[in-house]
PLY file of the C-alpha trace (Angstrom):
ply
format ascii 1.0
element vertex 242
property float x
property float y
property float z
element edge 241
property int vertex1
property int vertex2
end_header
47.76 -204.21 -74.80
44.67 -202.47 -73.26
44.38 -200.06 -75.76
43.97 -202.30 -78.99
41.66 -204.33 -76.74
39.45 -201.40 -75.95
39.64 -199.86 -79.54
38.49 -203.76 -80.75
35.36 -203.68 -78.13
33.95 -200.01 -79.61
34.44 -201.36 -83.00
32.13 -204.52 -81.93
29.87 -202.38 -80.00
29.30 -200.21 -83.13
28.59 -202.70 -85.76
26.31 -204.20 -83.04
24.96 -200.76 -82.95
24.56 -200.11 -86.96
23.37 -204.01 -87.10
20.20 -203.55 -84.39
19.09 -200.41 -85.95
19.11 -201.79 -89.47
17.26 -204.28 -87.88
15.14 -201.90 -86.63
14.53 -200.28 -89.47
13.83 -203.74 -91.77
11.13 -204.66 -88.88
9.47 -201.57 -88.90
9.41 -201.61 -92.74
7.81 -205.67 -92.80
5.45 -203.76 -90.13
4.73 -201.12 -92.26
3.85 -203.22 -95.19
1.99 -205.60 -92.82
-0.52 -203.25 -91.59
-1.23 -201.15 -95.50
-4.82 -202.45 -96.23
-5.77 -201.18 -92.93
-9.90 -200.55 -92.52
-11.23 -197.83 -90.54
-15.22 -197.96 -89.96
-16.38 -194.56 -88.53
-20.17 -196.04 -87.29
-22.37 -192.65 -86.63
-25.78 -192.70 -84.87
-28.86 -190.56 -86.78
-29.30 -187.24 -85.52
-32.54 -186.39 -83.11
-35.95 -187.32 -85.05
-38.77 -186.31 -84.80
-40.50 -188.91 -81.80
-44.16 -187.97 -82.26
-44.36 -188.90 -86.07
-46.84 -191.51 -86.47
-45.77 -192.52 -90.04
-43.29 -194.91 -90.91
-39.50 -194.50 -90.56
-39.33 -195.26 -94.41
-41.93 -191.68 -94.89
-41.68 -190.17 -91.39
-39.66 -189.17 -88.17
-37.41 -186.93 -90.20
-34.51 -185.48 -88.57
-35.62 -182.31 -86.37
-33.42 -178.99 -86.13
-31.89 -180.13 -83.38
-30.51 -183.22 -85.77
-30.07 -181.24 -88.60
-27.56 -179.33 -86.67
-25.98 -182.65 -84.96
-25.41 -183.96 -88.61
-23.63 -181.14 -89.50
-21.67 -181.14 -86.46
-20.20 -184.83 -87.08
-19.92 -184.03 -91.12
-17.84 -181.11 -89.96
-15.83 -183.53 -87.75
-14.81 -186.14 -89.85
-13.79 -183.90 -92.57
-11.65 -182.26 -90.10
-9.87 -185.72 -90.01
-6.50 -186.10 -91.77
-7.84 -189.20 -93.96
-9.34 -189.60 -97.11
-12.94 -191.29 -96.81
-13.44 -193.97 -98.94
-17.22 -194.60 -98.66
-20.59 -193.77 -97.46
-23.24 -196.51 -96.18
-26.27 -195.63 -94.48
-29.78 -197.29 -93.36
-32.66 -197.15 -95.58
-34.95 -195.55 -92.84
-35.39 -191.92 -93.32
-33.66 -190.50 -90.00
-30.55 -192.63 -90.88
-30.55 -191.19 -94.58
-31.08 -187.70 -94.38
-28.02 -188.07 -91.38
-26.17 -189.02 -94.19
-27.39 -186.70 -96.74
-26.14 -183.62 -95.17
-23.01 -185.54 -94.72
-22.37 -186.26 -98.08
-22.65 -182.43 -98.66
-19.42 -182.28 -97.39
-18.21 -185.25 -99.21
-19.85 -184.94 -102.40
-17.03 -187.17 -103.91
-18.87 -190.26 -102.18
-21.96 -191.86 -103.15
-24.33 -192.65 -100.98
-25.12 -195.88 -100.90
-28.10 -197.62 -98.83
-28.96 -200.93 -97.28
-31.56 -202.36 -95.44
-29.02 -204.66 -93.20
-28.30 -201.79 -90.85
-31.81 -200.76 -89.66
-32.92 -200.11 -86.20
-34.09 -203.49 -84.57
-33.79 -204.92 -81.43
-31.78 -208.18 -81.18
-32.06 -210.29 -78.28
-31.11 -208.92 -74.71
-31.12 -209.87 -70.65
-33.52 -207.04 -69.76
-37.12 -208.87 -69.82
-39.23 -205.79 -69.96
-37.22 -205.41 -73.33
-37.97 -208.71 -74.64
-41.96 -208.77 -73.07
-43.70 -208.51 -75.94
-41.28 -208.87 -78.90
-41.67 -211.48 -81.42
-39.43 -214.34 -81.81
-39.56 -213.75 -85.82
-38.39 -210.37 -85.25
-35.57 -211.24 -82.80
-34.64 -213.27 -85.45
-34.69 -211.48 -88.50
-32.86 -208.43 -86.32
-29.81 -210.80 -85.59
-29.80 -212.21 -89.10
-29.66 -209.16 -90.65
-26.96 -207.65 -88.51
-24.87 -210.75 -88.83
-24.90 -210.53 -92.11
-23.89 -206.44 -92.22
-20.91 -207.39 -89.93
-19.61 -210.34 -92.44
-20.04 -207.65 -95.18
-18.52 -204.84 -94.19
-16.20 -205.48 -90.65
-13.81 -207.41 -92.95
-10.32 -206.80 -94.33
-9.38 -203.92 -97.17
-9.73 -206.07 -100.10
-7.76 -204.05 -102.32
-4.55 -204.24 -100.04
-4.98 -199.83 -99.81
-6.05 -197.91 -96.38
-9.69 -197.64 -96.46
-12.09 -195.28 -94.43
-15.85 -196.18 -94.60
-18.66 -193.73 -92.78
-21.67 -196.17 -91.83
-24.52 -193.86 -90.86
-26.95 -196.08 -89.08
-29.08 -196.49 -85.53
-27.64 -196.96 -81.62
-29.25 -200.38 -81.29
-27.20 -201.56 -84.56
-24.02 -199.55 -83.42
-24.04 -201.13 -79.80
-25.12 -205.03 -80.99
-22.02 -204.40 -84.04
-19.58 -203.49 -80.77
-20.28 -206.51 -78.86
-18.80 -208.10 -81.81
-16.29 -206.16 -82.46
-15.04 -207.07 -78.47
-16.19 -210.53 -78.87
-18.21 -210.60 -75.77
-22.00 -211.87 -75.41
-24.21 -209.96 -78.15
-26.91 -210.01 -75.24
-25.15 -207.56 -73.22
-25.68 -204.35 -76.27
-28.34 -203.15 -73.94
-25.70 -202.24 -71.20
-24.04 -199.35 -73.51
-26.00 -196.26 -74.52
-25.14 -193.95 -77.57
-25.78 -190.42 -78.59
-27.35 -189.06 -81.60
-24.50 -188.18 -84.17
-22.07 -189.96 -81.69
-19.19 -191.32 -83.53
-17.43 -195.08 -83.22
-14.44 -196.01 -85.00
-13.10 -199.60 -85.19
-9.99 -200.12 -86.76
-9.93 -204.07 -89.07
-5.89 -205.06 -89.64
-5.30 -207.16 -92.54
-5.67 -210.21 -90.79
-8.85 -209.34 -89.71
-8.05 -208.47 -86.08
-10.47 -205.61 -84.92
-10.23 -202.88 -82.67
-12.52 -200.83 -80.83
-10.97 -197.33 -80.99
-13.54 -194.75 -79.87
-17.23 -195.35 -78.69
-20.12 -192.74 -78.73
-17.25 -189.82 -79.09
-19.64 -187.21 -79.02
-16.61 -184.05 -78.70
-17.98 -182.63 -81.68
-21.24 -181.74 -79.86
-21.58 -179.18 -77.89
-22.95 -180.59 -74.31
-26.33 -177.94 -74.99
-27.16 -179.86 -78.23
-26.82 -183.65 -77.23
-28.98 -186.20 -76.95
-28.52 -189.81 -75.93
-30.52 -192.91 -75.67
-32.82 -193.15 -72.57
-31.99 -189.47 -71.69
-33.50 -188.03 -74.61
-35.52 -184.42 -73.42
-38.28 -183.02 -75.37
-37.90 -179.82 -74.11
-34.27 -179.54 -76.40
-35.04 -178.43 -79.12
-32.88 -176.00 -81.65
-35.25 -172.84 -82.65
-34.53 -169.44 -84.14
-34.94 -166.47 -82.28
-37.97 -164.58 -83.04
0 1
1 2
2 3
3 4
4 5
5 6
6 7
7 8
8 9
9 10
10 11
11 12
12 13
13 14
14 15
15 16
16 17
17 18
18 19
19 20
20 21
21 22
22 23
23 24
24 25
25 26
26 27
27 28
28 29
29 30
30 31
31 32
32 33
33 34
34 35
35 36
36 37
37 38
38 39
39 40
40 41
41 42
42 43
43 44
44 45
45 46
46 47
47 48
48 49
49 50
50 51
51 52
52 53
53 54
54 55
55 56
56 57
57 58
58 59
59 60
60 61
61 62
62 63
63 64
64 65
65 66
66 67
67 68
68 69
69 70
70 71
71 72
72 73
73 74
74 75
75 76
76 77
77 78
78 79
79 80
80 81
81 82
82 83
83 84
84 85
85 86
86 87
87 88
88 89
89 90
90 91
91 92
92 93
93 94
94 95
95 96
96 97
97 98
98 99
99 100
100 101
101 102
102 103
103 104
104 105
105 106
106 107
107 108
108 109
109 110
110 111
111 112
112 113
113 114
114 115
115 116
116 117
117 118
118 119
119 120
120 121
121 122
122 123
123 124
124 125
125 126
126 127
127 128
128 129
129 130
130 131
131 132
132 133
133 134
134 135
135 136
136 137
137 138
138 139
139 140
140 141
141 142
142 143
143 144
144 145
145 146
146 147
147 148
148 149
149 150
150 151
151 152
152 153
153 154
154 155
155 156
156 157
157 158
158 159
159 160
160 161
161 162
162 163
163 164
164 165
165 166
166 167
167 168
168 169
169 170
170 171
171 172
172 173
173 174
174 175
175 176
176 177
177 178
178 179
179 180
180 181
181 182
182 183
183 184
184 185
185 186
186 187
187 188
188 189
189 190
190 191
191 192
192 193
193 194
194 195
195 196
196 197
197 198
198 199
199 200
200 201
201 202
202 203
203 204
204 205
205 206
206 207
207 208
208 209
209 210
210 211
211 212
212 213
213 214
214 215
215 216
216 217
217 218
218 219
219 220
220 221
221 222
222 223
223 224
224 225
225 226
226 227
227 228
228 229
229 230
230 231
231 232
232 233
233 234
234 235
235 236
236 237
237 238
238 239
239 240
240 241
């Protein structure tokens, strides 16, 4: 009698076998088509500018050598990535665009594209010696403007595809867009720093749930050649040998 018993309970135990794994399998397929539409925003600070340009940032404060050479070094690392890049956003002010110039070279597929949402301003912070002297208008306009570049682009793949977009723009903009991202106070941007040509990826599911998946990721850079906000050195600068 044992025997037909046992031979009954291996049977039962493998269809209950073959049954979860199909039902593996079906999950992981709803999951799969769940997450296709998936946006990935790589967010990339300027490269090092020139500081002592008195001109505008719309004419002026080009990128130096030293930047020129960070650009390259992020360009390099994002087409090292095993994605295809779906677009390329940067700010209007000249630092930001010539950042993105020289990585377009290695996308030349992409066009450039520019907006005025994304440049450097400072939005509202704790720190008082920040705020002493800036204008209420300005504070403003900064948050206004960056509100509106987050409801534009830190959205959903509209098409329902995988989409990878390179935003090129400034480490106030990057750090005020992460405090949204993590949905903490907007007023606390001013406790991260960010390097030039640092790279931040946030990851936007079809259902608009975002993720913070790198911040300032500044690998690509060797530690010689990097600069970061509030630490910035004069003295580094990229030269040739005479």
């Amino acid at each position: 009698m044992r025997k037909p018993i046992i031979r009954s309970l291996i049977l039962v135990s493998a269809t209950l076998i073959v049954f979860g794994a199909n039902c593996t399998n079906l999950f992981a397929q709803e999951n799969n088509t769940k997450t296709k539409g998936v946006r990935t925003l790589y967010l990339i600070r300027h490269g090092q500018y020139d500081h002592d340009d008195d001109r505008s940032s719309d004419i002026g404060k080009a990128l130096v050598p030293l930047g020129i050479a960070q650009s390259k070094l992020v360009a390099n690392r994002l087409k090292s990535l095993p994605v295809k890049m779906s677009s390329l956003i940067s700010s209007t002010m000249t630092r930001a665009r010539q950042t993105a110039m020289i990585i377009n070279q290695d996308f030349p597929e992409l066009e450039l594209q520019q907006t005025r949402l994304i440049r450097e301003c400072t939005p509202p912070t704790w720190r008082k010696d920040v705020m002493d002297g800036e204008e209420p208008e300005k504070l403003q306009k900064c948050t206004d403007d960056l509100d509106a570049a987050f409801s534009k682009y830190f959205i959903p793949s509209t098409d329902k595809e995988d989409r990878n977009d390179i935003i090129v723009c400034h480490g106030n903009v990057i750090r005020y867009f992460v405090t949204k991202v993590l949905k903490v106070e907007t007023m606390s941007w001013l406790r991260m720093t960010t390097g030039n040509c640092g790279l931040t990826v946030v990851s936007i599911k079809p259902n608009g749930s975002m993720k913070l998946i790198s911040f300032n990721d500044m690998g690509h850079i060797p530690s010689n050649l990097r600069t970061v906000s509030g630490f910035e050195s004069k003295s580094k600068e990229l030269v040739l040998p005479e």
